[in-house]
N, CA and C atoms as a LAMMPS dump frame, in Angstrom:
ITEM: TIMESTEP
0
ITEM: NUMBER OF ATOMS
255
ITEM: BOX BOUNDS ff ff ff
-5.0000000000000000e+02 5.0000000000000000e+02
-5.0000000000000000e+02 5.0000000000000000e+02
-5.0000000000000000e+02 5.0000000000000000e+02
ITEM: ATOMS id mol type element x y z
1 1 1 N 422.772 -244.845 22.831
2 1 2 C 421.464 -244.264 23.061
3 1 3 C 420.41 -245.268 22.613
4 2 1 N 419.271 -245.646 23.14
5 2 2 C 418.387 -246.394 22.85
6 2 3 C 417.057 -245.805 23.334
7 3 1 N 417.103 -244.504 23.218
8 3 2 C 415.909 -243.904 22.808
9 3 3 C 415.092 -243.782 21.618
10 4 1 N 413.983 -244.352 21.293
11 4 2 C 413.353 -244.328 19.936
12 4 3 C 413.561 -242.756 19.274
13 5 1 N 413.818 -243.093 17.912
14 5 2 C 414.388 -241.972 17.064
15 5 3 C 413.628 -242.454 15.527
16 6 1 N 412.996 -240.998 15.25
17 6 2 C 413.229 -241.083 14.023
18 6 3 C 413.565 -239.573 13.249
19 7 1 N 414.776 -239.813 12.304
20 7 2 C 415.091 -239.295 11.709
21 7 3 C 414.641 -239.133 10.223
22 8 1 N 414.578 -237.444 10.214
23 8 2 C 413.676 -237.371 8.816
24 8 3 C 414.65 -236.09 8.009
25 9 1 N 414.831 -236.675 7.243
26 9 2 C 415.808 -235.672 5.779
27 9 3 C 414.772 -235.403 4.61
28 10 1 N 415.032 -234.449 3.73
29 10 2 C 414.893 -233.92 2.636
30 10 3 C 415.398 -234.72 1.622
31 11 1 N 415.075 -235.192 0.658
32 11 2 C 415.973 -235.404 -0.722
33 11 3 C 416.761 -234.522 -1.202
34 12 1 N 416.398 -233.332 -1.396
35 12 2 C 417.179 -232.874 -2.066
36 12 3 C 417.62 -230.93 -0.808
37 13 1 N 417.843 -231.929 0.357
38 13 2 C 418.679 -230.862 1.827
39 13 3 C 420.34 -232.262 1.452
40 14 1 N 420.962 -231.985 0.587
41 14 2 C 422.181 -232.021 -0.119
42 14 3 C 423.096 -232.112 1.533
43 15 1 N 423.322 -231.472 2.252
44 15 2 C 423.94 -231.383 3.29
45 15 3 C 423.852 -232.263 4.358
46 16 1 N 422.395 -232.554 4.899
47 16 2 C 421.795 -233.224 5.881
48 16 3 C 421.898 -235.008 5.662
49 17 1 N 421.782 -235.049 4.469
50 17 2 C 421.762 -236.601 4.244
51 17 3 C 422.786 -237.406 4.403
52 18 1 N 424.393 -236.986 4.233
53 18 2 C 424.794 -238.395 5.096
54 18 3 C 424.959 -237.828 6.323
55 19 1 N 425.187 -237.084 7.545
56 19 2 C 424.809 -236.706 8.802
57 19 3 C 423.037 -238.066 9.117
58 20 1 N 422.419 -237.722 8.492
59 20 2 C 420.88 -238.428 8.71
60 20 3 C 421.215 -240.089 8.536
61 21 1 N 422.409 -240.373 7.429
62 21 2 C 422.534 -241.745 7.614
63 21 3 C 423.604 -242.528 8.873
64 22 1 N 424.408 -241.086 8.639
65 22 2 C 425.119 -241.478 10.326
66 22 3 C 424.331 -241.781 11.689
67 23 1 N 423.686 -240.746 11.855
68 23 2 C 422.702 -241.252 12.938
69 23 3 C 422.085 -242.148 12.834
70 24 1 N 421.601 -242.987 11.441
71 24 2 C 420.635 -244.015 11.443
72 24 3 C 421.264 -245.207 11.811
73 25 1 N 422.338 -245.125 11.436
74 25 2 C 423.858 -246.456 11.884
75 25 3 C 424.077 -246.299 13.366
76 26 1 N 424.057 -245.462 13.848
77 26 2 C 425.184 -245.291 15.286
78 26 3 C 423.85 -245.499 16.181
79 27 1 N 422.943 -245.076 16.131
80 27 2 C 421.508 -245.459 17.241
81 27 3 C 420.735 -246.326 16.603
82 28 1 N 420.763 -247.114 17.314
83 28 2 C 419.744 -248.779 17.309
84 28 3 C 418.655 -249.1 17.13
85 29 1 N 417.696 -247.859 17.874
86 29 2 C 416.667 -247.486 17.788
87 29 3 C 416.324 -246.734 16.937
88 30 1 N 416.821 -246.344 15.833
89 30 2 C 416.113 -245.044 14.97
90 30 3 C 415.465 -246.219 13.779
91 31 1 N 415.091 -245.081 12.937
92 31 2 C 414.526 -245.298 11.617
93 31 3 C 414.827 -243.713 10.509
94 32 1 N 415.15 -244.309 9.613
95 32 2 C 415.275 -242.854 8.608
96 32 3 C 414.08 -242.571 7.557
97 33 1 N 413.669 -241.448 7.644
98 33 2 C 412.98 -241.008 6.375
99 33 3 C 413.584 -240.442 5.77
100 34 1 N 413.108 -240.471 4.252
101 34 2 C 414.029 -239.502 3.348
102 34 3 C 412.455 -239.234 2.519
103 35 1 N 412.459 -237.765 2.791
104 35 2 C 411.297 -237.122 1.948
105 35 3 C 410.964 -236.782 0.593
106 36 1 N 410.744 -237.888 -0.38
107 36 2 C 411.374 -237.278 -1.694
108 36 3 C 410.753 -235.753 -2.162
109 37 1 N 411.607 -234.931 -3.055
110 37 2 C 411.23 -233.645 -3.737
111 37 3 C 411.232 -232.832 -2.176
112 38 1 N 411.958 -232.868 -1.155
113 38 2 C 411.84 -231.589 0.065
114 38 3 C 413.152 -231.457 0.335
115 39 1 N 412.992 -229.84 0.909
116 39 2 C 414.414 -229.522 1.259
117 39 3 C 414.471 -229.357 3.312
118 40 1 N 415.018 -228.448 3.463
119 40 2 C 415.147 -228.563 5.028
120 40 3 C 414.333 -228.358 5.883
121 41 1 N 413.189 -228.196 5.152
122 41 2 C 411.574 -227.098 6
123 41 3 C 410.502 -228.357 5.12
124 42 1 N 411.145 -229.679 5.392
125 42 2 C 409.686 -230.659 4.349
126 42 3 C 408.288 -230.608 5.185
127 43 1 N 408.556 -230.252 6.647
128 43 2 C 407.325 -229.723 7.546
129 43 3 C 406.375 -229.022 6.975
130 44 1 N 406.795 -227.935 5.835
131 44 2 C 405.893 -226.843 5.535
132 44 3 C 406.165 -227.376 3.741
133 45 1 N 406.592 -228.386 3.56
134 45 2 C 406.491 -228.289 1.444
135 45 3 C 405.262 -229.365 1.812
136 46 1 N 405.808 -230.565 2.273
137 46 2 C 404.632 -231.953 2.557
138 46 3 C 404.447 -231.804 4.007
139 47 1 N 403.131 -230.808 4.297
140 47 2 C 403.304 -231.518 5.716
141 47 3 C 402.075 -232.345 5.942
142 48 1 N 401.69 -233.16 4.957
143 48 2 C 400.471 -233.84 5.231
144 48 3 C 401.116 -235.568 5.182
145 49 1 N 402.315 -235.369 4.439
146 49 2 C 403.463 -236.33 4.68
147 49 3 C 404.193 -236.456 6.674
148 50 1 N 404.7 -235.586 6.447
149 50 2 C 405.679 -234.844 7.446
150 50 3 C 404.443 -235.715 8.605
151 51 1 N 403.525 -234.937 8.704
152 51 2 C 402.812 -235.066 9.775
153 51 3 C 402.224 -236.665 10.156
154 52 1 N 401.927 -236.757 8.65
155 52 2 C 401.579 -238.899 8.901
156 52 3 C 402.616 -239.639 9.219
157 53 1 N 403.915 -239.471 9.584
158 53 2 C 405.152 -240.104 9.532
159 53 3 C 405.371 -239.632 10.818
160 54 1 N 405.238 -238.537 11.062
161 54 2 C 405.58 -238.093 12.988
162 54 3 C 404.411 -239.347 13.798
163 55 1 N 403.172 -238.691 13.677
164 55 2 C 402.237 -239.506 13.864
165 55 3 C 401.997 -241.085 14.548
166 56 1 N 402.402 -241.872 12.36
167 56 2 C 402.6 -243.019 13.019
168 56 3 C 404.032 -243.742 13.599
169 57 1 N 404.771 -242.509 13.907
170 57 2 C 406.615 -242.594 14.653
171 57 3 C 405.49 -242.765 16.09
172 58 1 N 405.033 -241.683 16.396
173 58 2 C 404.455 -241.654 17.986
174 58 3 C 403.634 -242.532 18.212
175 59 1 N 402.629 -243.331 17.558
176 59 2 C 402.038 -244.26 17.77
177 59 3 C 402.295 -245.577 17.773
178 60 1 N 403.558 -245.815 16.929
179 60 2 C 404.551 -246.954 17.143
180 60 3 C 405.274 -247.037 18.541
181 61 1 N 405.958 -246.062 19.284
182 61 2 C 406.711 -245.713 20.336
183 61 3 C 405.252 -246.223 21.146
184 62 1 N 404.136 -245.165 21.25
185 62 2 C 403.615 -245.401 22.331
186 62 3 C 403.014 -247.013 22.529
187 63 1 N 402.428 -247.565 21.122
188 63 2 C 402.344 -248.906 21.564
189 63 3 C 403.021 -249.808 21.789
190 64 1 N 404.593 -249.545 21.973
191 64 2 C 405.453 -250.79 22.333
192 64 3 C 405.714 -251.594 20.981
193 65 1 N 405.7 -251.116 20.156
194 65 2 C 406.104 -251.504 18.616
195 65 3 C 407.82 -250.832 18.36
196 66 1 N 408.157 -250.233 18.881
197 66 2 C 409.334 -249.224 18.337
198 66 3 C 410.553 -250.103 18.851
199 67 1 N 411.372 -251.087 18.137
200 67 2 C 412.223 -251.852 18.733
201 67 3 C 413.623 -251.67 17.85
202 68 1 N 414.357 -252.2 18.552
203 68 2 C 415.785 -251.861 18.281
204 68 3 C 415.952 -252.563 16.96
205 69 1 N 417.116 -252.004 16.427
206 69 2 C 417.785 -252.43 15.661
207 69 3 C 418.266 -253.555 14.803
208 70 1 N 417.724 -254.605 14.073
209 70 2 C 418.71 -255.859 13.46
210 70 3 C 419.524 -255.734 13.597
211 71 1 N 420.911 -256.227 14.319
212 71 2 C 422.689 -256.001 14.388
213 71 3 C 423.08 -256.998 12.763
214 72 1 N 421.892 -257.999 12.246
215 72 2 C 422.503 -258.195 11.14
216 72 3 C 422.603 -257.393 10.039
217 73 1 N 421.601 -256.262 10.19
218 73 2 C 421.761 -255.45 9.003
219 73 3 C 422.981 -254.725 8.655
220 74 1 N 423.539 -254.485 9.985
221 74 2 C 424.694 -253.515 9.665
222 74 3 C 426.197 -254.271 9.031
223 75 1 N 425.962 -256.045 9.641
224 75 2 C 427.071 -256.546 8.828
225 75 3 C 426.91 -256.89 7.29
226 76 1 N 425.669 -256.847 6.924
227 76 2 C 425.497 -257.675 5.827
228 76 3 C 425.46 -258.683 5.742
229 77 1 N 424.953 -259.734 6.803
230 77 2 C 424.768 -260.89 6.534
231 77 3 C 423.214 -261.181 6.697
232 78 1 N 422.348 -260.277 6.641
233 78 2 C 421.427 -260.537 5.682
234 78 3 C 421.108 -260.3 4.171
235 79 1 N 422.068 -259.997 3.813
236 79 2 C 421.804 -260.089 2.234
237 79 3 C 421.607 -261.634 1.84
238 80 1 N 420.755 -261.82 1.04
239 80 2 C 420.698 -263.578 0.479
240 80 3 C 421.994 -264.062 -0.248
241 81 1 N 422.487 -265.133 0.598
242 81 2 C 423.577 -265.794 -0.338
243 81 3 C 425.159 -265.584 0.767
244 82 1 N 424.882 -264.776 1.399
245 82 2 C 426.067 -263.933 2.428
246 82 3 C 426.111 -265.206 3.612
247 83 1 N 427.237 -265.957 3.812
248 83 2 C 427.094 -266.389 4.783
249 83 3 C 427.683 -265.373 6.115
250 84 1 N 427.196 -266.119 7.015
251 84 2 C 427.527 -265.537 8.219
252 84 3 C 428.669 -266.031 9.011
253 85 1 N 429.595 -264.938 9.775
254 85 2 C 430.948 -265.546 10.601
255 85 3 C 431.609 -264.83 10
């Protein structure tokens, strides 16, 4: 899938968070939030958060800013010192 995604979890929605990091690995295009101090409804605890993060998600997408994935991140060979191969 390489539809822009962003995924947004709770800190402390105990359930949702590695599901939220799975998806952040397996689609290329996403990005994860993690809301600190919210549970599964962080729409209605922070939504002045919630809402600046949808926001600038949609305003990234619409200006052609929203791009795929680093493939080095997922090996770790951007960590400093890591060679690559």
């Amino acid at each position: 899938m390489k539809l822009p995604t962003l995924i947004i979890a709770g800190d402390e929605d105990d359930p949702t968070l590695e599901p939220s990091l799975y998806l952040k690995r397996v689609i290329s295009t996403s990005a994860l939030l993690v809301m600190p101090r919210c549970g599964h409804t962080m729409n209605i605890e922070d939504p002045d958060a919630f809402n600046r993060a949808v926001l600038d998600f949609i305003t990234w997408v619409d200006a052609g800013r929203w791009w795929e994935r680093n493939p080095e991140t997922l090996s770790g060979a951007i960590i400093a010192g890591k060679a690559k191969g």
